[in-house]
C-alpha positions, 0 to 999 in steps of 0.5 A: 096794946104796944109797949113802947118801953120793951127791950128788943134781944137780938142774937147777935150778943150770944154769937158775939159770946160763941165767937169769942169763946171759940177764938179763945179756946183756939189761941189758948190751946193753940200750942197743945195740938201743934197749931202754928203762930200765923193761926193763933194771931189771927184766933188773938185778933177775932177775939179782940174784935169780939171784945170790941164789938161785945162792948160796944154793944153793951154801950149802945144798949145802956144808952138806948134804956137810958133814953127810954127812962127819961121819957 
């Protein structure tokens, strides 16, 4: 028996979340260890696109269970 209604999981959201928070401890604790402003921009801008794509996964996973309960 199929059930047409489960949710797939991906691990792609728990690499998205690692990401972000190796980016951010890199960014926030940048200037503790000496590391230079070049390094935490670019720690700064994955942890945006991190952001990004953390969101629109979450959107693209509401629509896909609000398609589903309207069937």
């Amino acid at each position: 028996m199929n059930n047409d209604n489960a949710v797939t999981r991906s691990s792609s959201p728990v690499l998205l979340w690692l990401v972000l928070a190796v980016s951010a401890v890199v960014n926030a604790g940048g200037p503790l260890v000496g590391l230079g402003l070049p390094v935490r921009m670019v720690a700064g801008g994955i942890a945006l696109g991190t952001i990004a794509l953390l969101v629109t996964h979450h959107v693209r996973r509401r629509r896909q269970l609000g398609d589903r309960r309207v069937r």
